[in-house]
VMD Tcl script that draws the C-alpha trace (Angstrom):
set ca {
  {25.59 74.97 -60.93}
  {28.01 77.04 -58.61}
  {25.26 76.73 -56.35}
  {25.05 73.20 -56.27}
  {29.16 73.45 -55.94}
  {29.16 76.41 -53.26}
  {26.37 73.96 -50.96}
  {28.50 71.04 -51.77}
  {31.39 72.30 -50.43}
  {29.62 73.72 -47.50}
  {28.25 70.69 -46.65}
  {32.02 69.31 -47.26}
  {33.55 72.17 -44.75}
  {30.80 71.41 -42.55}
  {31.76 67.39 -42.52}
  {35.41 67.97 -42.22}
  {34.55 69.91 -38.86}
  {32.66 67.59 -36.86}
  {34.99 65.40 -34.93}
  {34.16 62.01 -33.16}
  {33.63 63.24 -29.34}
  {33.06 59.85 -28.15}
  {36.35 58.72 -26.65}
  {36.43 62.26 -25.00}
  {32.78 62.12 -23.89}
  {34.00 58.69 -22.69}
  {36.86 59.56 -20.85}
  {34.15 62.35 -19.66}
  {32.10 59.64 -17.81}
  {34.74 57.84 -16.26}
  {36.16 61.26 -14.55}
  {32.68 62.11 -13.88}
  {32.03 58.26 -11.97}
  {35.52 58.51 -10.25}
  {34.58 62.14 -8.84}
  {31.52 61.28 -7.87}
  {32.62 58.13 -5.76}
  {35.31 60.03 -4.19}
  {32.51 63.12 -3.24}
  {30.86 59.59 -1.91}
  {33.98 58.33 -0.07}
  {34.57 61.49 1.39}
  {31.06 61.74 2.40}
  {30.87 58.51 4.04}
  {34.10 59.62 5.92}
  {32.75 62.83 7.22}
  {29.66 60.43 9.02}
  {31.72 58.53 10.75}
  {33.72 61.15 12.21}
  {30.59 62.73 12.66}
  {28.90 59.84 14.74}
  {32.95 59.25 16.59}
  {32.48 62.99 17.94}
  {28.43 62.51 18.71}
  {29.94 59.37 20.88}
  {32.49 60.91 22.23}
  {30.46 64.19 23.63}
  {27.37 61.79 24.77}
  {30.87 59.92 26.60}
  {31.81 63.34 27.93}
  {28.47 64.96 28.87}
  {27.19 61.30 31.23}
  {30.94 61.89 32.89}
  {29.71 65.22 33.19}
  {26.56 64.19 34.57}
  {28.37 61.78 36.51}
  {30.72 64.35 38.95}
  {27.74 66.61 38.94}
  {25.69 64.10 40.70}
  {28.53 63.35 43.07}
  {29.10 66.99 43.59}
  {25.41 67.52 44.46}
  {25.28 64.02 47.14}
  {28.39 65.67 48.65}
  {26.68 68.82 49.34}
  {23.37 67.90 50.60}
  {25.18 65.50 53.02}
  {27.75 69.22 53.81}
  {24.43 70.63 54.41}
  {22.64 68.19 56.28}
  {25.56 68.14 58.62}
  {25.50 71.94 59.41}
}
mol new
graphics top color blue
foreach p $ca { graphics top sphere $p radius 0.5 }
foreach p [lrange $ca 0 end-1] q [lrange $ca 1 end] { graphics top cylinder $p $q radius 0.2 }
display resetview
């Protein structure tokens, strides 16, 4: 019989200990979601500043390529006329 009683109130203790999780493991999820669409956002923002900077030195390097070409005419014609 105190056996019966000691599991009984184990099982009792062990009842009285368990909790409902589920508006925590809810609230859980939505962090989770919201992190991971900012991680998203802020992914989506480093691409485009990634491709705006690609632009911008392909911009720079054909106005490079630009005076370079028009530094090299100008000398071949310095040098044709010497």
């Amino acid at each position: 019989m105190k056996k019966v009683a000691l599991t009984v109130a184990v099982l009792a203790l062990g009842l009285a200990a368990c909790e409902d999780n589920a508006p925590d493991n809810a609230t859980s999820t939505v962090n989770t979601v919201e992190m991971e669409a900012n991680a998203d956002t802020a992914a989506a923002a480093n691409a485009v500043d990634n491709a705006l900077d690609a632009t911008e030195n392909a911009a720079d390097n054909a106005a490079d390529a630009t005076d370079n070409a028009a530094d090299a005419t100008e000398n071949a014609a310095e040098n044709a006329a010497q």
